[in-house]
VOGU-3710 file (C-alpha; in Angstrom, 3 decimals, decimal comma):
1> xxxxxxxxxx> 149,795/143,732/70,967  152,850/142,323/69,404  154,504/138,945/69,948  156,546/138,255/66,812  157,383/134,815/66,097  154,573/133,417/68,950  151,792/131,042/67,584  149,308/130,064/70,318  148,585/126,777/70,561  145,282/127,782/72,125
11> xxxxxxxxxx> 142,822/128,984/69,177  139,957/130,445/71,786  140,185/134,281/71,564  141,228/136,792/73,534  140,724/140,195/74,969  142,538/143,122/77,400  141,355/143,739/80,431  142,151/146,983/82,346  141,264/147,963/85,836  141,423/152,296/86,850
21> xxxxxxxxxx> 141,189/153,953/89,564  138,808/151,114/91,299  136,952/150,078/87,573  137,335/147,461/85,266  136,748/147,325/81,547  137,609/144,493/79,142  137,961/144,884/74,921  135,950/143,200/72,726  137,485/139,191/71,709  140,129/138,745/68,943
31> xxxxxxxxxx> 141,460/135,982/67,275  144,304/133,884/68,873  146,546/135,574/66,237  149,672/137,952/66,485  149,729/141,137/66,173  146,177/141,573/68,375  144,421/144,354/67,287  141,990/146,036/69,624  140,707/149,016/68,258  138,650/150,456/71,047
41> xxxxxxxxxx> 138,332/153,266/73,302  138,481/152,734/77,117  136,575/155,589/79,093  137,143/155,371/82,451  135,784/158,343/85,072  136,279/158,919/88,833  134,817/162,021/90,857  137,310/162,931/93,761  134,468/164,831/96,377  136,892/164,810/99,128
51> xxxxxxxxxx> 139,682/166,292/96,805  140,270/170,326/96,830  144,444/170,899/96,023  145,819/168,697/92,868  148,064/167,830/94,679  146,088/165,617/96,973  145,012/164,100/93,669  148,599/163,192/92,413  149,127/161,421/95,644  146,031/159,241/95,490
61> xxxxxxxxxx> 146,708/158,459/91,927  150,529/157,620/92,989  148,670/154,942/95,616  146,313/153,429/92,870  147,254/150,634/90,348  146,568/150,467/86,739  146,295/146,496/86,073  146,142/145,561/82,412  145,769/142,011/81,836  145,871/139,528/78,295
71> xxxxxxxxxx> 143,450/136,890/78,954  142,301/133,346/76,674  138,908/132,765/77,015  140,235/129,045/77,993  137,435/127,368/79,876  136,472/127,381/82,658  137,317/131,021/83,863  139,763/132,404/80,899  143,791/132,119/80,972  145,875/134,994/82,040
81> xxxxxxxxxx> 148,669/135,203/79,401  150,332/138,402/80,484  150,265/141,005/82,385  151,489/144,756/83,173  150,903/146,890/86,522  152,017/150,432/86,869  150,741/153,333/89,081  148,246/155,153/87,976  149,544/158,240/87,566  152,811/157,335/86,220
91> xxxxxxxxxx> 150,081/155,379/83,217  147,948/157,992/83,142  151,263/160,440/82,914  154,164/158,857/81,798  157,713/160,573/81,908  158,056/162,665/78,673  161,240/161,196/78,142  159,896/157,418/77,957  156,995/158,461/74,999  157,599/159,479/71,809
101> xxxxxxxxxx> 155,667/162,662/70,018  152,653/164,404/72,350  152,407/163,201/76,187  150,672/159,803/76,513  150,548/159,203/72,724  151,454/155,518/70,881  153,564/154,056/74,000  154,983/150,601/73,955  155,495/148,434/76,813  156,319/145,027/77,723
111> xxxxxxxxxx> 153,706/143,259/79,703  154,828/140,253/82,185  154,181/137,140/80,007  152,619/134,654/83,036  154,458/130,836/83,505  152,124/129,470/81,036  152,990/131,759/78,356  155,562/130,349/76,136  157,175/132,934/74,451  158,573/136,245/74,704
121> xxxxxxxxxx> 156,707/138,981/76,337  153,984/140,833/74,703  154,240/144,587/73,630  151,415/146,935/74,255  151,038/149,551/71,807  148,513/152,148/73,223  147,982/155,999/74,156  146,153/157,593/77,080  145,101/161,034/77,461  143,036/162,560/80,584
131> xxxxxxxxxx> 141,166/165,382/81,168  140,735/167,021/85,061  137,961/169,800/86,050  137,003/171,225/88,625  133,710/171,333/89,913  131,267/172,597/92,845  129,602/170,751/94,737  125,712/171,586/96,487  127,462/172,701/99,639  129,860/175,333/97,621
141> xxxxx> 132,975/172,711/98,402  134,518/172,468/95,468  136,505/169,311/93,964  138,408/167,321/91,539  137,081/165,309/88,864
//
């Protein structure tokens, strides 16, 4: 994450939180220092059991959010510094025209710094990729996963 010219007044550290398809996962802490470096790998995985044409699938995904948040571990309960929400398939797939090289890989976008946040907004520097199969179930049904 990139903020140039942004000190933080604040020295507690922070982390990334990102909440999927109804999960949440958080990055390890960094120090309250621009560029933030989190150099992690976010697994996230859903079973669809109700789910037979992909099509079904792109529709649910179009109806979920993707919620990526900045947070200060600023006692008592952390402070939300910025923020970004997209659907989840457009973050899981993003228009080929709005990435550069291979789908998904080393996009940038601008999070919504919150009030508190003095500053410019934060860029996000990550890549996604995702992997669908299909699977049977007990009762021969199959599904998405």
């Amino acid at each position: 994450i990139t903020c140039p010219g942004v000190l933080l007044k604040n020295k507690e550290e922070l982390y990334l939180s990102v909440s999927v398809l109804g999960q949440y996962k958080k990055t390890q802490c960094v120090p309250a220092v621009f560029p933030l470096f989190f150099q992690e790998k976010l697994v996230f995985e859903k079973a669809f059991a109700d789910i037979v044409d992909p099509g079904d699938l792109v529709e649910l995904l179009e109806f979920d959010t993707a919620v990526l948040k900045l947070i200060q571990l600023i006692p008592p309960v952390g402070k939300i510094l910025a923020t970004y929400e997209e659907n989840t398939r457009d973050f899981l797939f993003p228009d080929p025209k709005l990435t550069r090289g291979h789908h998904g890989l080393d996009r940038e976008i601008l999070m919504k710094r919150s009030s508190s946040f003095a500053g410019i907004a934060p860029k996000l520097r990550f890549s996604t990729s995702s992997l669908i199969t299909e699977s049977l179930l007990s009762s021969g049904r199959s599904h998405i996963q």
